[in-house]
mmCIF entry with sequence, helices, sheets and N, C-alpha, C, O atoms, coordinates in Angstrom:
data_MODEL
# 
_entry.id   MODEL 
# 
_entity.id                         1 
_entity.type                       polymer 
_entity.pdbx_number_of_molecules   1 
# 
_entity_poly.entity_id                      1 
_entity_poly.type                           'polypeptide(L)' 
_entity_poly.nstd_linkage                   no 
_entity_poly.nstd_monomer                   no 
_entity_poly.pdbx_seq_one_letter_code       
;(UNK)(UNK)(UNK)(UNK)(UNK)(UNK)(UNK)(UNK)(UNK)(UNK)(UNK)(UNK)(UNK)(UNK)(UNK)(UNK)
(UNK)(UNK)(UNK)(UNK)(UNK)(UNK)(UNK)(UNK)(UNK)(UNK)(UNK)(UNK)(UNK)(UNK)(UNK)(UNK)
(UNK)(UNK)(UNK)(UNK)(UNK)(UNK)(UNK)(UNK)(UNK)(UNK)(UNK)(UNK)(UNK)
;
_entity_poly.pdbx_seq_one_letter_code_can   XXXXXXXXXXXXXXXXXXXXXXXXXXXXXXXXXXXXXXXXXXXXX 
_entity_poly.pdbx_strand_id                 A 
# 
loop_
_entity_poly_seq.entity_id 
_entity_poly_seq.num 
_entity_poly_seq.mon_id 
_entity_poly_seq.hetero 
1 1  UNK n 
1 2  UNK n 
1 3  UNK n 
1 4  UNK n 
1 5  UNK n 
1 6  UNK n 
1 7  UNK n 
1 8  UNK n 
1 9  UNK n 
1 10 UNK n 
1 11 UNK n 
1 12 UNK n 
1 13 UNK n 
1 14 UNK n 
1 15 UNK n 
1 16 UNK n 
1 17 UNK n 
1 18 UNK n 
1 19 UNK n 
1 20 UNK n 
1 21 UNK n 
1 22 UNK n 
1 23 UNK n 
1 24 UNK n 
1 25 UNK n 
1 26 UNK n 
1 27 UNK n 
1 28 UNK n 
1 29 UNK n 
1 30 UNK n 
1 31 UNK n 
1 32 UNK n 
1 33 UNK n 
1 34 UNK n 
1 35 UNK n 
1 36 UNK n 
1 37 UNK n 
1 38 UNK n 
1 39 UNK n 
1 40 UNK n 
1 41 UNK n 
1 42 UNK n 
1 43 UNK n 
1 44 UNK n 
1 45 UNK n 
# 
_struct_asym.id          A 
_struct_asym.entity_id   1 
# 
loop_
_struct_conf.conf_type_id 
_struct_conf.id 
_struct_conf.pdbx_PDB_helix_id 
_struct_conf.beg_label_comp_id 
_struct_conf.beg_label_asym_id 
_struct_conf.beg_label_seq_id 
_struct_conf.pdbx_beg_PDB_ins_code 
_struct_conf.end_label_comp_id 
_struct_conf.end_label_asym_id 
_struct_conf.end_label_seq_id 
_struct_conf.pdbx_end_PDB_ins_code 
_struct_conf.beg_auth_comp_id 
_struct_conf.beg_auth_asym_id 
_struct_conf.beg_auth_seq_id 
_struct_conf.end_auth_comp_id 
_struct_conf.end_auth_asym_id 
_struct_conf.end_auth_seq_id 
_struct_conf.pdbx_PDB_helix_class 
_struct_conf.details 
_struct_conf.pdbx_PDB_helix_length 
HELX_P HELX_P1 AA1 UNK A 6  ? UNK A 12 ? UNK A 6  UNK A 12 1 ? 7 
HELX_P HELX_P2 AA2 UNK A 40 ? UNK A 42 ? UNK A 40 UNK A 42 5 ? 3 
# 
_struct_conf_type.id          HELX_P 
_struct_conf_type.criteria    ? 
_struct_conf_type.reference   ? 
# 
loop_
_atom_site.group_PDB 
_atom_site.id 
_atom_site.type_symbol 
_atom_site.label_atom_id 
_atom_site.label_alt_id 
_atom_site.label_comp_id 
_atom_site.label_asym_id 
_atom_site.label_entity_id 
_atom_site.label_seq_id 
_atom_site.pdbx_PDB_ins_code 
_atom_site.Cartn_x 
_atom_site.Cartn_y 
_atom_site.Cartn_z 
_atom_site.occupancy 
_atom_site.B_iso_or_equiv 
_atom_site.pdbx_formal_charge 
_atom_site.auth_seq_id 
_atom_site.auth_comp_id 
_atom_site.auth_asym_id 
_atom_site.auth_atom_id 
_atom_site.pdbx_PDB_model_num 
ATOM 1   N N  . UNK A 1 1  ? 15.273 -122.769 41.804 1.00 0.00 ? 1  UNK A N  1 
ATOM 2   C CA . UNK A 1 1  ? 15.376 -123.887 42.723 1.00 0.00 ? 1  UNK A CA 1 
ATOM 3   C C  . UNK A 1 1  ? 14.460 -123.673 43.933 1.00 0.00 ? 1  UNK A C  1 
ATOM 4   O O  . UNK A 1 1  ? 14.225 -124.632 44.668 1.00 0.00 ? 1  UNK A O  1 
ATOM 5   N N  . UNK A 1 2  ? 13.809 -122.190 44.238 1.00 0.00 ? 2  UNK A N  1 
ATOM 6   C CA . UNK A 1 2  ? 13.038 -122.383 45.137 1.00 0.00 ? 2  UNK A CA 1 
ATOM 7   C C  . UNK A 1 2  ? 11.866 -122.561 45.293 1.00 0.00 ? 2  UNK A C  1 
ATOM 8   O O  . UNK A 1 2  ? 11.265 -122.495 46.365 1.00 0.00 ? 2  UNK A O  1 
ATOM 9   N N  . UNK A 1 3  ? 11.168 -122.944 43.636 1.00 0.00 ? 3  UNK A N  1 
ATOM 10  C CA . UNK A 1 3  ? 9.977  -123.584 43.468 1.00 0.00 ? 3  UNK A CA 1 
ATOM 11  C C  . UNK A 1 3  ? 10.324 -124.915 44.030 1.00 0.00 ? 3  UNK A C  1 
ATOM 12  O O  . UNK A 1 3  ? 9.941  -125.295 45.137 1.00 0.00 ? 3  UNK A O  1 
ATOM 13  N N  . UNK A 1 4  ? 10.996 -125.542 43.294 1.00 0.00 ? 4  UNK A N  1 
ATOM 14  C CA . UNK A 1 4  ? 11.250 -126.978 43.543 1.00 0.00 ? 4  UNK A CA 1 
ATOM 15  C C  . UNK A 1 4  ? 11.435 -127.072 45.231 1.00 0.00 ? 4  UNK A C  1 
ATOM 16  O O  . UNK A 1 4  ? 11.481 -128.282 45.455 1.00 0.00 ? 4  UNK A O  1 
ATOM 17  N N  . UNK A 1 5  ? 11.522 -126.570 46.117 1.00 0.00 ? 5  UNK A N  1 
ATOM 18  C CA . UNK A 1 5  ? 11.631 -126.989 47.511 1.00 0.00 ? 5  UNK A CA 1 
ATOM 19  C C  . UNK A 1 5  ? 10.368 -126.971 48.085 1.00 0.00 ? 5  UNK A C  1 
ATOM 20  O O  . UNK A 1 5  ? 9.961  -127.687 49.000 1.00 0.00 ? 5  UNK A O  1 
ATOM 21  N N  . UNK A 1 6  ? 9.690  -125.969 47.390 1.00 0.00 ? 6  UNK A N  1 
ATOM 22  C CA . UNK A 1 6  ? 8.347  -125.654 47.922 1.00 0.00 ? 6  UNK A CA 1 
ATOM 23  C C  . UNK A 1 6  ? 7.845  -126.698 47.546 1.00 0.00 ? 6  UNK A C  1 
ATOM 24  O O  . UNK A 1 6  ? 7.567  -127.494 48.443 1.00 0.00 ? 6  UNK A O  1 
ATOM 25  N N  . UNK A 1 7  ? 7.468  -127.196 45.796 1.00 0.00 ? 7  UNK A N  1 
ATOM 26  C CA . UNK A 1 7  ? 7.071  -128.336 45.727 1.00 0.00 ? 7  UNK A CA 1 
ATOM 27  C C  . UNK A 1 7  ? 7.235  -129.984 46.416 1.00 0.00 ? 7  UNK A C  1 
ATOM 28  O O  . UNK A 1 7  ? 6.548  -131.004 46.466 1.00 0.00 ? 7  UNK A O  1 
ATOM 29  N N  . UNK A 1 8  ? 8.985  -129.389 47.030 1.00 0.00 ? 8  UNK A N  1 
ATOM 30  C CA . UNK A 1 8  ? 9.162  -130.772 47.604 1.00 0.00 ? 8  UNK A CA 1 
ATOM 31  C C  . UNK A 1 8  ? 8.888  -130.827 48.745 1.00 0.00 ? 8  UNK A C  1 
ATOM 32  O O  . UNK A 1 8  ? 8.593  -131.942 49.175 1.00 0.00 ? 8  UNK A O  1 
ATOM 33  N N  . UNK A 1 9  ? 8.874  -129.564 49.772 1.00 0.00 ? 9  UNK A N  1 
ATOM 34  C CA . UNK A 1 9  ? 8.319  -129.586 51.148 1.00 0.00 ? 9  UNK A CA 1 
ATOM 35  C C  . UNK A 1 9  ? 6.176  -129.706 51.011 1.00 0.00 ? 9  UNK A C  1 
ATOM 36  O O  . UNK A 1 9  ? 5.509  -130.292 51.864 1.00 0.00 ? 9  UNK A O  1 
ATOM 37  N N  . UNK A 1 10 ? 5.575  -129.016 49.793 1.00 0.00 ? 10 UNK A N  1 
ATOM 38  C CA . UNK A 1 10 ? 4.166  -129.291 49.790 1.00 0.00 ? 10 UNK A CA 1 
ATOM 39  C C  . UNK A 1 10 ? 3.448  -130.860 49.543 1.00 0.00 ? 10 UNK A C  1 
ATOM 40  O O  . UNK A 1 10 ? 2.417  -131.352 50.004 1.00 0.00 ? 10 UNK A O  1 
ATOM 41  N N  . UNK A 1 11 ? 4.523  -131.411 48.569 1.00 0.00 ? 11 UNK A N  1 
ATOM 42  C CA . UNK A 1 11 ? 4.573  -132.971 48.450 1.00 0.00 ? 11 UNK A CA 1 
ATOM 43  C C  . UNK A 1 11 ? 4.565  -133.887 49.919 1.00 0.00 ? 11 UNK A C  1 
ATOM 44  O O  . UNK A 1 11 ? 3.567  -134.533 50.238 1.00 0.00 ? 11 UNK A O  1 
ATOM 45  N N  . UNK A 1 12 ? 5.620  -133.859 50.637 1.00 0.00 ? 12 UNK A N  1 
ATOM 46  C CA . UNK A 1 12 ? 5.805  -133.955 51.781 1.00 0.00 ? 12 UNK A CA 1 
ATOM 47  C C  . UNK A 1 12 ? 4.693  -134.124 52.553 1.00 0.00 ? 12 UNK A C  1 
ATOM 48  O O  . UNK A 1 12 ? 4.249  -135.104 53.152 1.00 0.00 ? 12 UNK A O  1 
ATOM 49  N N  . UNK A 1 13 ? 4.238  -132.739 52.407 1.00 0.00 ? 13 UNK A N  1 
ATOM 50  C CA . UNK A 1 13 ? 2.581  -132.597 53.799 1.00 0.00 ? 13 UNK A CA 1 
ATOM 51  C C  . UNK A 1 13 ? 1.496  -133.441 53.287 1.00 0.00 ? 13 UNK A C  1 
ATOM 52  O O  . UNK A 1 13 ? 0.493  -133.624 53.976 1.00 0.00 ? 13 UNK A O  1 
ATOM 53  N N  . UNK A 1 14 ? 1.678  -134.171 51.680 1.00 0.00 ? 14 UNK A N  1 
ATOM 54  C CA . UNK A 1 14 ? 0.440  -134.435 52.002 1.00 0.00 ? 14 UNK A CA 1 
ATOM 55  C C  . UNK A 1 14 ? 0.495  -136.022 51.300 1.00 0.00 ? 14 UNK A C  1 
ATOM 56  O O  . UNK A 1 14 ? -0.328 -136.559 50.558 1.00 0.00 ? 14 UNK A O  1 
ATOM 57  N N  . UNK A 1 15 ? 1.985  -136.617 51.917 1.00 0.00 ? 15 UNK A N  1 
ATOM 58  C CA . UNK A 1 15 ? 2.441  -137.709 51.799 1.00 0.00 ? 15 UNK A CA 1 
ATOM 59  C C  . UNK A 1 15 ? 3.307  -138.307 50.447 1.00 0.00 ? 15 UNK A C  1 
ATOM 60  O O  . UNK A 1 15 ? 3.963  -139.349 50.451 1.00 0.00 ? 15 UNK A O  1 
ATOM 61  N N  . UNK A 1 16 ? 3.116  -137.259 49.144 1.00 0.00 ? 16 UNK A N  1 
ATOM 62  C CA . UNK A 1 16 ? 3.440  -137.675 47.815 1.00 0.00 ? 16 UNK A CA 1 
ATOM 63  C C  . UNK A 1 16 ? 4.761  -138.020 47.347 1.00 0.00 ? 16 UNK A C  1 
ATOM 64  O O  . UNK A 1 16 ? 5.456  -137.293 48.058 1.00 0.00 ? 16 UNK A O  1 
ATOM 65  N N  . UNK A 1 17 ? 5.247  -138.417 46.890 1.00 0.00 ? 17 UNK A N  1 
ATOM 66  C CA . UNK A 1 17 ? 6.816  -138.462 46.801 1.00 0.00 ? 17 UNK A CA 1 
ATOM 67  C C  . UNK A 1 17 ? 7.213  -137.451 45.211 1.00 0.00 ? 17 UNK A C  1 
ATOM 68  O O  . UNK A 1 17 ? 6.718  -137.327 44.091 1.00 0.00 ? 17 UNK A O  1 
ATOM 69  N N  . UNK A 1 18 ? 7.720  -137.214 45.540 1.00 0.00 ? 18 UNK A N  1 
ATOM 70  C CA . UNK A 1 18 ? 8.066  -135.885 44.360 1.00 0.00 ? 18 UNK A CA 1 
ATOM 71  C C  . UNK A 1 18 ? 9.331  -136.665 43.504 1.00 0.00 ? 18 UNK A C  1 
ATOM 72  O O  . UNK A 1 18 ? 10.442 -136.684 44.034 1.00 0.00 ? 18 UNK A O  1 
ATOM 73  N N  . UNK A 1 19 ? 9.141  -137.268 42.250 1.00 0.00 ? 19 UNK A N  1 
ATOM 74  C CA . UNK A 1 19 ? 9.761  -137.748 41.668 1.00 0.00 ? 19 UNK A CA 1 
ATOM 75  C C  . UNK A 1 19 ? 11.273 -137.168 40.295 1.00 0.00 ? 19 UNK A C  1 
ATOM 76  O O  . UNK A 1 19 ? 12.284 -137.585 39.728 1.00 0.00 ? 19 UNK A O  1 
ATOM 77  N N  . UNK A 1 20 ? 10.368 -135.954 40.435 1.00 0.00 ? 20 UNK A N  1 
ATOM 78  C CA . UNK A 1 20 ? 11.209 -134.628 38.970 1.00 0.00 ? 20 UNK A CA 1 
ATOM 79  C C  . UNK A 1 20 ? 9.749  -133.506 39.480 1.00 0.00 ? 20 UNK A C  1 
ATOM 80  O O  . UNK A 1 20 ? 8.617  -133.595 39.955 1.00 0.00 ? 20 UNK A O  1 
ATOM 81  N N  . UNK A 1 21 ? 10.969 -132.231 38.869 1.00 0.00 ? 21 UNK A N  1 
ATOM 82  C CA . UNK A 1 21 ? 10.574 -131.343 38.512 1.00 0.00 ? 21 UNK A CA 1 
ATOM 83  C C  . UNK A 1 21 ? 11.461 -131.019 37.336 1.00 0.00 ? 21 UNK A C  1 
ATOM 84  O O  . UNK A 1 21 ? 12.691 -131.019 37.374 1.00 0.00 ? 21 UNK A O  1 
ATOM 85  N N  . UNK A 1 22 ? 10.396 -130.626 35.846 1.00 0.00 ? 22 UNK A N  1 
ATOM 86  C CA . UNK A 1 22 ? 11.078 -131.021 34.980 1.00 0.00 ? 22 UNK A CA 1 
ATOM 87  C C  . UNK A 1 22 ? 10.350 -129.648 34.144 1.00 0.00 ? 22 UNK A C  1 
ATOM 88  O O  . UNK A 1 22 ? 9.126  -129.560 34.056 1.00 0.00 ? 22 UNK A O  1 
ATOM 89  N N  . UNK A 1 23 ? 11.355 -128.530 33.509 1.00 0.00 ? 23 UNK A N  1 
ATOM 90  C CA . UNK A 1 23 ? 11.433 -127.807 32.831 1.00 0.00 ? 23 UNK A CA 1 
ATOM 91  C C  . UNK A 1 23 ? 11.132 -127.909 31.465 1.00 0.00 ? 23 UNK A C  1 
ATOM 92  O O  . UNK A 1 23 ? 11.731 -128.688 30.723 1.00 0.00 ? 23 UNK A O  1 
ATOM 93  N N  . UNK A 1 24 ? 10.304 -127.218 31.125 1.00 0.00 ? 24 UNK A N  1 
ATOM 94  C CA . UNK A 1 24 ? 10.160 -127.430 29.232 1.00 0.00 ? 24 UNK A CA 1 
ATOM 95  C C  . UNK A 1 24 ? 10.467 -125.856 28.709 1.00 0.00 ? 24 UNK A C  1 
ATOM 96  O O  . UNK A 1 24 ? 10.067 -124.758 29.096 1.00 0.00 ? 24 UNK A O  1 
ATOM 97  N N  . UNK A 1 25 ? 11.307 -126.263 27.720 1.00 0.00 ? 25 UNK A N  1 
ATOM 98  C CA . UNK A 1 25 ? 11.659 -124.813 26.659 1.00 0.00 ? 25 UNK A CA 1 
ATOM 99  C C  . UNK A 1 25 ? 11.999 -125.484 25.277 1.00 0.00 ? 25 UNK A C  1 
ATOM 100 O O  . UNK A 1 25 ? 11.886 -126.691 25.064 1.00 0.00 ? 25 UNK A O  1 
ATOM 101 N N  . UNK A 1 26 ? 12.530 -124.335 24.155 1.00 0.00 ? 26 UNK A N  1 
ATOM 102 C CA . UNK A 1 26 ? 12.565 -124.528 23.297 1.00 0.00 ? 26 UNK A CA 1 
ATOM 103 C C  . UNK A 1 26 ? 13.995 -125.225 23.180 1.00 0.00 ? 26 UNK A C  1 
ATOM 104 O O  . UNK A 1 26 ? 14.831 -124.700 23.915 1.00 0.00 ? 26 UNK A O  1 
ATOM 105 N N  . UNK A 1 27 ? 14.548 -126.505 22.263 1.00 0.00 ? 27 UNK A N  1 
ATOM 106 C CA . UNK A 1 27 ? 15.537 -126.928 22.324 1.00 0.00 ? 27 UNK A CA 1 
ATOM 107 C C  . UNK A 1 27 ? 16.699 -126.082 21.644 1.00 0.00 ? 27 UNK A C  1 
ATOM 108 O O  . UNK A 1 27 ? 17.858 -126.492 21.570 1.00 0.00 ? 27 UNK A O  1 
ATOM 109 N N  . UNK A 1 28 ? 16.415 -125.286 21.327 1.00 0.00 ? 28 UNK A N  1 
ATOM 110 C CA . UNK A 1 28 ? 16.973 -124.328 20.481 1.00 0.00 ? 28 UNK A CA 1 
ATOM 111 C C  . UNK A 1 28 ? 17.782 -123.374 21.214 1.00 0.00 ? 28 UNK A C  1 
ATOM 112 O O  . UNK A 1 28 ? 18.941 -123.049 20.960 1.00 0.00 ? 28 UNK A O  1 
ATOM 113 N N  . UNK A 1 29 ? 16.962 -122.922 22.250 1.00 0.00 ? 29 UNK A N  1 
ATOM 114 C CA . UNK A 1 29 ? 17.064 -122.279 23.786 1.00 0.00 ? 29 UNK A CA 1 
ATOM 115 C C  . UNK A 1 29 ? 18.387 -122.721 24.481 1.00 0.00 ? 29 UNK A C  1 
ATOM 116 O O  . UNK A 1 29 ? 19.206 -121.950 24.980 1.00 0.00 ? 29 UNK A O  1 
ATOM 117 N N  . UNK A 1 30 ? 18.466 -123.982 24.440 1.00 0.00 ? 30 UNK A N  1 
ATOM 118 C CA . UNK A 1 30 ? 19.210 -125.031 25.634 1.00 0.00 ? 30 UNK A CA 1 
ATOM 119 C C  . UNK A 1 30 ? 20.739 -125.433 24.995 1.00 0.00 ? 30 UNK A C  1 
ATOM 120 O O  . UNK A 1 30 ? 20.853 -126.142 23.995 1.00 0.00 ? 30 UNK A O  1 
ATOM 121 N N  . UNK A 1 31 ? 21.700 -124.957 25.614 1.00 0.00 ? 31 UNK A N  1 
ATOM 122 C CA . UNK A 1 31 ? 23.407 -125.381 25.520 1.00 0.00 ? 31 UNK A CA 1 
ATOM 123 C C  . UNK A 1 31 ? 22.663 -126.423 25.091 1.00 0.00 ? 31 UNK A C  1 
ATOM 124 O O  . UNK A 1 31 ? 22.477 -126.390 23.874 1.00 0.00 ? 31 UNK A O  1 
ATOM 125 N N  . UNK A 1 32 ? 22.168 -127.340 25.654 1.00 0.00 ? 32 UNK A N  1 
ATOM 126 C CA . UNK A 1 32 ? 22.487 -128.652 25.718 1.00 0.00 ? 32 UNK A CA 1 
ATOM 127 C C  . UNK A 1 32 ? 21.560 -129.625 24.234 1.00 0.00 ? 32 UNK A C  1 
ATOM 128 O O  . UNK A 1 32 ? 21.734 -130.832 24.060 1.00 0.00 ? 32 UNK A O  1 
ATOM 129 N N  . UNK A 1 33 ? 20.814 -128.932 23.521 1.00 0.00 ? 33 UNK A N  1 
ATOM 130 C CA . UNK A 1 33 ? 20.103 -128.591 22.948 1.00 0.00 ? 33 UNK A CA 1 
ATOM 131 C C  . UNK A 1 33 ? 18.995 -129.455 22.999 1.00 0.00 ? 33 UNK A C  1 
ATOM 132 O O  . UNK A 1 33 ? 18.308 -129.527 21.980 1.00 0.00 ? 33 UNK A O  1 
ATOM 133 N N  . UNK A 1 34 ? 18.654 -130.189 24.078 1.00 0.00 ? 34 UNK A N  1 
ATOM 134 C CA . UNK A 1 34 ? 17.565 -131.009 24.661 1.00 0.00 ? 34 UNK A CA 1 
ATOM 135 C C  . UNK A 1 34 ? 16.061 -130.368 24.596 1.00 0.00 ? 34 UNK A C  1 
ATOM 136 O O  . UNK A 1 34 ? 14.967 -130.659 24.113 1.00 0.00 ? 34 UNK A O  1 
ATOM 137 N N  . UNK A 1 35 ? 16.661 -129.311 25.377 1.00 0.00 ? 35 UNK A N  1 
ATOM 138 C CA . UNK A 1 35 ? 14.848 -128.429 25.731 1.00 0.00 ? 35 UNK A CA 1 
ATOM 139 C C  . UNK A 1 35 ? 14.180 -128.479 26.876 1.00 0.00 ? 35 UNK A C  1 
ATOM 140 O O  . UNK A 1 35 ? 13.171 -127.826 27.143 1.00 0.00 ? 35 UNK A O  1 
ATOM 141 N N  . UNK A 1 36 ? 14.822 -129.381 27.680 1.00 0.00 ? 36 UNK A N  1 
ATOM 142 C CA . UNK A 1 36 ? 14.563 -130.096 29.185 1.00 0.00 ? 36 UNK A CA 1 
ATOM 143 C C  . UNK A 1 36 ? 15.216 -129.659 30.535 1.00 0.00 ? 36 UNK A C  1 
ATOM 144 O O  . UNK A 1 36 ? 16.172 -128.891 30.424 1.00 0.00 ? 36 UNK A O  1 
ATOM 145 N N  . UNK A 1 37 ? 15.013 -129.864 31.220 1.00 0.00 ? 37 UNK A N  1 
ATOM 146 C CA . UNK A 1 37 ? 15.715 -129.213 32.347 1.00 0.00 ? 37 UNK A CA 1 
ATOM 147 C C  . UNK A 1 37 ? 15.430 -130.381 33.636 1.00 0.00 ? 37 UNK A C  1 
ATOM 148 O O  . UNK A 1 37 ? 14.950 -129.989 34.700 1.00 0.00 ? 37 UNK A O  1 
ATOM 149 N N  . UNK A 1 38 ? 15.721 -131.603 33.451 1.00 0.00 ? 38 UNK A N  1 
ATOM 150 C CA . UNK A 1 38 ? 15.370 -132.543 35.124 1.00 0.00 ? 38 UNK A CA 1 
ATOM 151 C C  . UNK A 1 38 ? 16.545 -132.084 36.332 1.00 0.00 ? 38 UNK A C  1 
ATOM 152 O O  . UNK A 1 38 ? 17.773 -131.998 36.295 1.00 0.00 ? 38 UNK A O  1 
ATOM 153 N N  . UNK A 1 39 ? 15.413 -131.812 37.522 1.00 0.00 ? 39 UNK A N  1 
ATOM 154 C CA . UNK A 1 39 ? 16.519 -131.469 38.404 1.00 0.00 ? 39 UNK A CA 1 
ATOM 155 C C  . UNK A 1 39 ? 16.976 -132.816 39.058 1.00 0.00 ? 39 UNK A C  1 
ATOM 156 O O  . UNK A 1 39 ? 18.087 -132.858 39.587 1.00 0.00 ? 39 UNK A O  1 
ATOM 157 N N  . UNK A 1 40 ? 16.042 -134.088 39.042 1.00 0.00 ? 40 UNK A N  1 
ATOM 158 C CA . UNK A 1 40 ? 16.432 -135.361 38.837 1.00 0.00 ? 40 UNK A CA 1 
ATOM 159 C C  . UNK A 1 40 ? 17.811 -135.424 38.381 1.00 0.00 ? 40 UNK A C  1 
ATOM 160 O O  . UNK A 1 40 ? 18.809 -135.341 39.097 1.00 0.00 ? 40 UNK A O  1 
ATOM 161 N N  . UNK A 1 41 ? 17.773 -135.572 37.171 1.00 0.00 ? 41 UNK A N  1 
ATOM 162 C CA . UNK A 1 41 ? 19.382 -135.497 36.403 1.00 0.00 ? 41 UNK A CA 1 
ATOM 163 C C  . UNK A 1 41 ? 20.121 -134.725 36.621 1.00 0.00 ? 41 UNK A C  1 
ATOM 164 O O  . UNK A 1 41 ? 21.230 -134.851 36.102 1.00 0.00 ? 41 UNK A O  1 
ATOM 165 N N  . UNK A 1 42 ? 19.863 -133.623 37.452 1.00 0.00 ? 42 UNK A N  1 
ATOM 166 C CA . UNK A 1 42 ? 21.010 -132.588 37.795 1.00 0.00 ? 42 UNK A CA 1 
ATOM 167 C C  . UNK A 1 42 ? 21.305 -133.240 39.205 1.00 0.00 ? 42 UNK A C  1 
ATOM 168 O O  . UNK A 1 42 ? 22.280 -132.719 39.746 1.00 0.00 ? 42 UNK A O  1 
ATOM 169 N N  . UNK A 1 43 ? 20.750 -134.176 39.884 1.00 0.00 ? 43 UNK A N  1 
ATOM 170 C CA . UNK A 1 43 ? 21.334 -134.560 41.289 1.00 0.00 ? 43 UNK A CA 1 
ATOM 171 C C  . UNK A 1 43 ? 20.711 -133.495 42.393 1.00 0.00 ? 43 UNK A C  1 
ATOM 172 O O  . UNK A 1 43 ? 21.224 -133.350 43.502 1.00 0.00 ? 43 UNK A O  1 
ATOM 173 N N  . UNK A 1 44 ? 19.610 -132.812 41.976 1.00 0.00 ? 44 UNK A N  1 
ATOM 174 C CA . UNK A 1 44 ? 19.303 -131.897 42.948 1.00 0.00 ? 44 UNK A CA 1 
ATOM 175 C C  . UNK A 1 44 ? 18.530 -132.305 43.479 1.00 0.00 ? 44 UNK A C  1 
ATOM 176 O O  . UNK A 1 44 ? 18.601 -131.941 44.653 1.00 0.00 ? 44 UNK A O  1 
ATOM 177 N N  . UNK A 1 45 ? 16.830 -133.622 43.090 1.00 0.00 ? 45 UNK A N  1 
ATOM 178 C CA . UNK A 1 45 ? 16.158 -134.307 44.251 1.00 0.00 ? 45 UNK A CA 1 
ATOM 179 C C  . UNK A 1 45 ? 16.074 -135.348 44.118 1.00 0.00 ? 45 UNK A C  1 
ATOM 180 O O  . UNK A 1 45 ? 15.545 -136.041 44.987 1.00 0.00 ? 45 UNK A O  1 
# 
């Protein structure tokens, strides 16, 4: 999560709106068995 702040405070400086930061792995990998990771959908930005 402390990439994603950096990205959202570097977005910030140079006006962008930071829409997702969005994880890729193998779905196989994932409880959820998606493969995805939006911190969007987690309610985090």
């Amino acid at each position: 999560m402390h990439v994603t702040r950096q990205l959202r405070e570097a977005a910030k400086a140079v006006d962008i709106e930071l829409l997702d930061h969005v994880i890729l792995g193998r779905a196989e990998c994932d409880p959820l068995g998606r493969g995805i990771y939006s911190f969007r959908e987690a309610g985090i930005l």
